[in-house]
C-alpha positions as CSV (number, residue, x, y, z in Angstrom):
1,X,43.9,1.4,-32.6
2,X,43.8,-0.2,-29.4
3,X,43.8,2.1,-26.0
4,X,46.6,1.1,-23.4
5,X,46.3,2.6,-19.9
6,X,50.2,3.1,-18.3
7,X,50.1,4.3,-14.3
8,X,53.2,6.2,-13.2
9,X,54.1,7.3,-16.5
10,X,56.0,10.5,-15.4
11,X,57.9,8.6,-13.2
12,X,61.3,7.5,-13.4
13,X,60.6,4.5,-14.6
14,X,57.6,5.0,-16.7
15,X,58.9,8.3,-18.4
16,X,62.0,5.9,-20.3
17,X,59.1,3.1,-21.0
18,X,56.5,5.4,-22.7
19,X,58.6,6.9,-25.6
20,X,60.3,3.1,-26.2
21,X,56.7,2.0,-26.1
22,X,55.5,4.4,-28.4
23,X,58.3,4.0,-31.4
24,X,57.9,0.4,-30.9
25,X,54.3,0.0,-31.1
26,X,52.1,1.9,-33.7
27,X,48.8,0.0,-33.0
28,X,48.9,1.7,-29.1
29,X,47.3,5.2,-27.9
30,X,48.9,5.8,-25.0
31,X,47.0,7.4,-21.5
32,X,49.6,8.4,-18.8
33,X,47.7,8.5,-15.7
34,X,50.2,10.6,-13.1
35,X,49.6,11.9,-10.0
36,X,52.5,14.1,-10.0
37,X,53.2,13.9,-6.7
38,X,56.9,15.0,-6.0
39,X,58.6,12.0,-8.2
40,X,56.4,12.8,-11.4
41,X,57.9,15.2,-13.7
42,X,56.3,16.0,-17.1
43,X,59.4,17.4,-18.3
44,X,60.7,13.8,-18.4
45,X,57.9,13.5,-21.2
46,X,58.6,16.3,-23.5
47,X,60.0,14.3,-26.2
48,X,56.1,12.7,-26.6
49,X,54.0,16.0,-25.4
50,X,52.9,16.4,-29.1
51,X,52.4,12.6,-30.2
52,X,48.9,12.8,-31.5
53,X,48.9,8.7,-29.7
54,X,49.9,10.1,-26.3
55,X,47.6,11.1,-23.8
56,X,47.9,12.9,-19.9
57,X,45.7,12.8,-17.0
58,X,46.4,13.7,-13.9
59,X,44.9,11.7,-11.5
60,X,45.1,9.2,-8.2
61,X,44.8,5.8,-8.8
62,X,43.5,5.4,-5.0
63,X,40.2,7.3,-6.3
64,X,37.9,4.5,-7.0
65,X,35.2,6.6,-8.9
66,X,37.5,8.5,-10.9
67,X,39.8,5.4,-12.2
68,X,36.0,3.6,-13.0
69,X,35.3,7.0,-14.8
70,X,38.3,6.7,-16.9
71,X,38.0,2.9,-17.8
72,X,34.4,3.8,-18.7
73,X,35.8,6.8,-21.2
74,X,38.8,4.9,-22.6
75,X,37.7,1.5,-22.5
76,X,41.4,0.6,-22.0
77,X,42.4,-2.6,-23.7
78,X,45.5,-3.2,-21.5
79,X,46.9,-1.4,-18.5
80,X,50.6,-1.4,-17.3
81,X,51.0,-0.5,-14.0
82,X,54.0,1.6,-12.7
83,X,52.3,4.1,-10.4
84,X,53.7,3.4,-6.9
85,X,55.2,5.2,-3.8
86,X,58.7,3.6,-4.2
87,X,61.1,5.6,-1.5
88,X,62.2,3.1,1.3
89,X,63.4,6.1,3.6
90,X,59.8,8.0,3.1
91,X,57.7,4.7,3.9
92,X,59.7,4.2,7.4
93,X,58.6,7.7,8.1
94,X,55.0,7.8,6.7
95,X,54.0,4.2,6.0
96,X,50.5,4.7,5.6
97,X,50.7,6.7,1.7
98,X,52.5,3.5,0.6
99,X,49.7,1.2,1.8
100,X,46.8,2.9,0.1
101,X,48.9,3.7,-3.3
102,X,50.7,0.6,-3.8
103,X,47.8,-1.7,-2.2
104,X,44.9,0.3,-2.5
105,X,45.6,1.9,-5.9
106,X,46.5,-1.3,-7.4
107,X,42.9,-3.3,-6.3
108,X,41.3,-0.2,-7.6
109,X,42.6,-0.7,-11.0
110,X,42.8,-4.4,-11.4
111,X,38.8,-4.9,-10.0
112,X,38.0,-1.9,-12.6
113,X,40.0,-4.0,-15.4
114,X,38.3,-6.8,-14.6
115,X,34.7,-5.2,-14.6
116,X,35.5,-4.1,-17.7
117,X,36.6,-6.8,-19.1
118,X,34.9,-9.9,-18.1
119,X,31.3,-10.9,-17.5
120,X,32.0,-13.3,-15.0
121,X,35.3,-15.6,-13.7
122,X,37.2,-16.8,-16.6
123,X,34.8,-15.3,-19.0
124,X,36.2,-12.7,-21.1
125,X,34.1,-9.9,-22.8
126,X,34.4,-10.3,-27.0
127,X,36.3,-6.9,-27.3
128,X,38.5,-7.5,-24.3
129,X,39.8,-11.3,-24.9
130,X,43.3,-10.7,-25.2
131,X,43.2,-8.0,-22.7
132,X,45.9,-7.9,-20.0
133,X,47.0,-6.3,-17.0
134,X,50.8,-6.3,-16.4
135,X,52.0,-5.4,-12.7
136,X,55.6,-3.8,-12.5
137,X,57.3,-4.9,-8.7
138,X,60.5,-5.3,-7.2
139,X,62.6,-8.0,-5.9
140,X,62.9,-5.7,-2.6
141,X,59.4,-7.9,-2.0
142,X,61.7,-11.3,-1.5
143,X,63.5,-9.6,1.3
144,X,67.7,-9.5,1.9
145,X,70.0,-12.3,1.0
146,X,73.2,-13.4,2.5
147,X,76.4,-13.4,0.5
148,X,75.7,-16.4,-1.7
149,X,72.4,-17.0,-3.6
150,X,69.6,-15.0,-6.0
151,X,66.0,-14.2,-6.0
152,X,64.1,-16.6,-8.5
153,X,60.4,-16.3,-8.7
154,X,59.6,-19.1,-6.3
155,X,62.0,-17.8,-3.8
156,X,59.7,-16.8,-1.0
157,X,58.1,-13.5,-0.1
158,X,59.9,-11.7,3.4
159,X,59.9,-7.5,2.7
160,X,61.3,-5.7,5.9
161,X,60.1,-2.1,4.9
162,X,57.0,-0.8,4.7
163,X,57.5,0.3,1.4
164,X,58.5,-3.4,0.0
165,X,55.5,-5.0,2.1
166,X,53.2,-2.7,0.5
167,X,54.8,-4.0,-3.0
168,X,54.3,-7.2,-1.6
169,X,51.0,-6.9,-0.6
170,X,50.1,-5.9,-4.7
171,X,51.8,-8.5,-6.1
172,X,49.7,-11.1,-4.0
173,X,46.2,-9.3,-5.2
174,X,47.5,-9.4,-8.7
175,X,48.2,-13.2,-8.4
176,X,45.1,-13.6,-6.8
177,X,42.4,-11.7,-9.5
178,X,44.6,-14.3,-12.1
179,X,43.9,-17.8,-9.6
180,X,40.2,-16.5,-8.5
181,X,39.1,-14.9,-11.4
182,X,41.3,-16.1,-14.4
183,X,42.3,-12.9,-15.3
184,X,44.9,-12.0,-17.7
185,X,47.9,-11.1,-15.2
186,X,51.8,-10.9,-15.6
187,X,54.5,-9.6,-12.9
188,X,57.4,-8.3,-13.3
189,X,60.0,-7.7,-10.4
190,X,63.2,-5.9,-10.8
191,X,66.3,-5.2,-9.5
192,X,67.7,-1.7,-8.5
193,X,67.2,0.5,-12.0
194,X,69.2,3.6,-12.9
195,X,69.6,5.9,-15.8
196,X,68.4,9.0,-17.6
197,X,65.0,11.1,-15.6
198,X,65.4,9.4,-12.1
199,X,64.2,11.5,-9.2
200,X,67.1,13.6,-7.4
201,X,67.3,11.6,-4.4
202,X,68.0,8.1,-5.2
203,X,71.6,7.1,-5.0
204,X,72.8,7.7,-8.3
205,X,71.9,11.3,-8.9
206,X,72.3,11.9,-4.8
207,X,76.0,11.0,-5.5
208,X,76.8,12.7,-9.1
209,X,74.6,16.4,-7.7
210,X,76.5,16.4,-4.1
211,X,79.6,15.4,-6.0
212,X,79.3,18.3,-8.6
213,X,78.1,20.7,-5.9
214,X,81.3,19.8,-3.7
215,X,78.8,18.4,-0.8
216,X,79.5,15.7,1.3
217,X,78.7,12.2,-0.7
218,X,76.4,10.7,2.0
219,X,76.8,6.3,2.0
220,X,74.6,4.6,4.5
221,X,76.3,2.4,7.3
222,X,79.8,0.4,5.7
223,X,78.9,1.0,2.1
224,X,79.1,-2.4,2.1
225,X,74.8,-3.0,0.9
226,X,75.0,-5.4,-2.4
227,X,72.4,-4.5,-5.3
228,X,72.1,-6.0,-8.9
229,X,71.6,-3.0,-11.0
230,X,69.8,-2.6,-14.1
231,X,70.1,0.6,-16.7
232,X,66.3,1.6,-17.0
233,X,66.5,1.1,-20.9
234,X,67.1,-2.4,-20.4
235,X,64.3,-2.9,-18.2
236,X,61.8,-1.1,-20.3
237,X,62.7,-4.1,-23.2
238,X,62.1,-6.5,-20.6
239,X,58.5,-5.0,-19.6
240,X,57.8,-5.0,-22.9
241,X,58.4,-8.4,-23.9
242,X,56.4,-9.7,-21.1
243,X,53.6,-7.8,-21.7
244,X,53.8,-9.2,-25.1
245,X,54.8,-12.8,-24.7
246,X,54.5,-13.7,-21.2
247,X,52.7,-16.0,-19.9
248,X,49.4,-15.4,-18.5
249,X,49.6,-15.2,-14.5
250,X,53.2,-15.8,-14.6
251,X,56.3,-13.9,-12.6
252,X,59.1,-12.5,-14.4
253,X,62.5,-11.6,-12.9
254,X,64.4,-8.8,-14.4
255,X,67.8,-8.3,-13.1
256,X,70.9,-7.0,-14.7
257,X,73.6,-8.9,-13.4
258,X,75.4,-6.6,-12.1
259,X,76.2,-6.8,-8.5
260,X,77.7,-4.3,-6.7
261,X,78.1,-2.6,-3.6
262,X,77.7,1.2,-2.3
263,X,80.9,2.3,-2.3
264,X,81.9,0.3,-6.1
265,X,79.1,3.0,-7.1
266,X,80.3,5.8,-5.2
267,X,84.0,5.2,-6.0
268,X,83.2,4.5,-9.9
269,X,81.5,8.1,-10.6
270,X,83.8,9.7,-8.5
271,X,86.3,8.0,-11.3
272,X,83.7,9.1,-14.1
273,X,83.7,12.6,-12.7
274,X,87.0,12.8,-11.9
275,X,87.8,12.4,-15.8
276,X,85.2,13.7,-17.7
277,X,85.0,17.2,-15.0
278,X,88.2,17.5,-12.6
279,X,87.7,19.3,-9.4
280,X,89.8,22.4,-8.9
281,X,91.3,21.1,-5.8
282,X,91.4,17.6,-4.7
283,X,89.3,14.5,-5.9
284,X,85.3,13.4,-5.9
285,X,86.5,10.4,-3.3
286,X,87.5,13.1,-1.3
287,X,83.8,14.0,-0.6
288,X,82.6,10.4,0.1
289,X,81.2,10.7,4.2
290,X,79.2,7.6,5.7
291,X,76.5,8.0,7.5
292,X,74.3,5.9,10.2
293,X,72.2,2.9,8.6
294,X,68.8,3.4,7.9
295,X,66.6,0.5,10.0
296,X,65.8,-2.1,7.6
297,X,68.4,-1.8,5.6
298,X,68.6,-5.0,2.9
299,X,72.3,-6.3,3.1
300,X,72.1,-7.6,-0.4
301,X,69.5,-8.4,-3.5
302,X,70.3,-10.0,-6.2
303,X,68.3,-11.5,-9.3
304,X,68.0,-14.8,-11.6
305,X,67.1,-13.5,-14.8
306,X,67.1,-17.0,-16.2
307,X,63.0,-17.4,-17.1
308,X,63.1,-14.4,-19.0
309,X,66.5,-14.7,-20.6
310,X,65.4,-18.3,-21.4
311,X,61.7,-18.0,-22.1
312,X,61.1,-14.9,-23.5
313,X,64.9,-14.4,-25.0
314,X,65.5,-11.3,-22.9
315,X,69.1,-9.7,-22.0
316,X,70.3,-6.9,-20.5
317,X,72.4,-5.1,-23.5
318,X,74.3,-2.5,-20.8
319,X,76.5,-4.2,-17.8
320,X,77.3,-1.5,-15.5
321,X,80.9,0.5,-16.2
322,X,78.8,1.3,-19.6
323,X,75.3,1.8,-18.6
324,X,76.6,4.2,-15.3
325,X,79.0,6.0,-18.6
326,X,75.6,7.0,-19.9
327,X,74.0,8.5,-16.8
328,X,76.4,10.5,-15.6
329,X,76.6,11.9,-19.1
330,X,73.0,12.4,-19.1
331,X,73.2,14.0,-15.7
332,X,76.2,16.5,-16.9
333,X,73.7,17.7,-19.5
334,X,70.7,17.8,-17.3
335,X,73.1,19.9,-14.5
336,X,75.3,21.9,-17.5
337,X,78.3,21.5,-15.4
């Protein structure tokens, strides 16, 4: 039984990947280390609360003595790292909380790994040979594009938040313990993710809660802002396989393709709604109100999933008009409309 350490795990993001993890992978006890700052809900986790391989701690990954107390109980064999302050809106307010998680936190648990796990630079300990340290990113690192062209993993680094410079920021001290130290390092950056147990105020469940609650729809600017989406089920597979196969210090994109632009989303649960819960009076699009840009604001991402696809043999299984079907379904549960 080997001991995996996974950061974030009652995140959005984390609380699809531990259950998948868990039914997929019998030789794993799992520790969540959370936080539970205001985008960490254990209720996301209830379907594993009782798996005698699951494990929660609460605790900040920016605590150097704590994370090196934790390492020293566990003796983790692998770690894969989600935890992250991830709100573009909140870091243009309060930058410095995503500096000291996303860059802090992160050299705090990569220079624990790698005491634990090596004796000296590209000298492994016997027990921790095959250990590895998978980063989860974003392509919001590589900046905005125009309307023509994709983010590869040699396209070059240019974030214009706080929030994707801070992401940036990791990625390069990831790369770095695997060039300086040899260290047993993948990254993965993805595109814009949505599904079942994301946090109320991203677009998705913004739109489908004001919709239902017969508030004004809020879309920044023109609507116009281009994203390549990716249902969160899909992305989970692809962590996975790179954690498993990648190569060591290599960069993985993880896109869905699947671009579209703010009001394609708006417009398409507004359809969604429309059909599956009518309004008493009037439609969803009826609701849809634009509102003044945020400063930053990417005109357009878009990823090239061909290293993984081709490589590793990943694909997204949901395109969008099926994977958005799902959420909104999900969401009409969570909300018992």
């Amino acid at each position: 039984m080997k001991t995996i350490l996974i950061t974030g795990g009652a995140g959005f993001i984390g609380a699809n990947f531990i259950p998948y993890f868990l039914d997929n992978n019998s030789e794993y006890h799992v520790i969540n280390l959370d936080l539970l700052t205001y985008a960490g809900d254990l209720e996301n986790l209830k379907e594993v609360e009782n798996n005698q391989k699951y494990t929660f701690v609460q605790g900040d990954i920016c605590d150097r003595a704590f994370i090196e107390g934790l390492f020293l109980k566990y003796q983790f064999h692998d770690v894969i790292h989600f935890a992250a302050e991830s709100h573009v809106d909140n870091s243009i307010s309060g930058p410095e909380a995503f500096i000291k998680t996303n860059v802090l936190g992160t050299f705090n648990l990569l220079d624990t790994a790698r005491n634990l796990w090596m004796s000296s630079p590209n000298i492994f300990n016997e027990a921790f040979k095959n250990s590895r340290f998978h980063h989860v990113s974003t392509d919001e690192v590589y900046g905005t594009l125009g309307e023509t062209g994709l983010f590869e993993e040699t396209t070059s680094y240019a974030p214009n938040s706080p929030y994707s410079a801070s992401k940036a920021g990791s990625d390069m001290i990831v790369r770095s313990y695997f060039h300086t130290y040899g260290m047993n390092v993948v990254t993965t950056n993805c595109s814009n993710n949505y599904g079942p147990k994301q946090h109320n105020e991203k677009l998705i469940p913004t739109i489908i809660r004001k919709a239902l609650t017969g508030e004004k729809i809020p879309i920044y600017g023109d609507g116009k802002n281009v994203r390549d989406w990716l249902y969160v089920l899909d992305h989970c597979k692809g962590i996975e396989l790179a954690f498993k196969k990648g190569k060591v210090g290599e960069t993985y994109n993880i896109g869905g393709r699947n671009e579209r632009n703010n009001l394609y989303i708006v417009g398409k649960i507004c359809d969604i709604l429309n059909n599956k819960v009518p309004r008493k009076e009037g439609n969803y699009k009826d609701l849809i109100s634009f509102v003044k840009d945020r400063p930053g604001h990417d005109k357009r991402y878009a990823i090239d999933a061909t290293k993984i696809e081709n490589e590793l043999g990943w694909k997204a299984d949901e395109n969008f008009e099926t994977g958005i079907e799902k959420t909104v379904d999900w969401y009409l549960k969570k909300i018992q409309v």
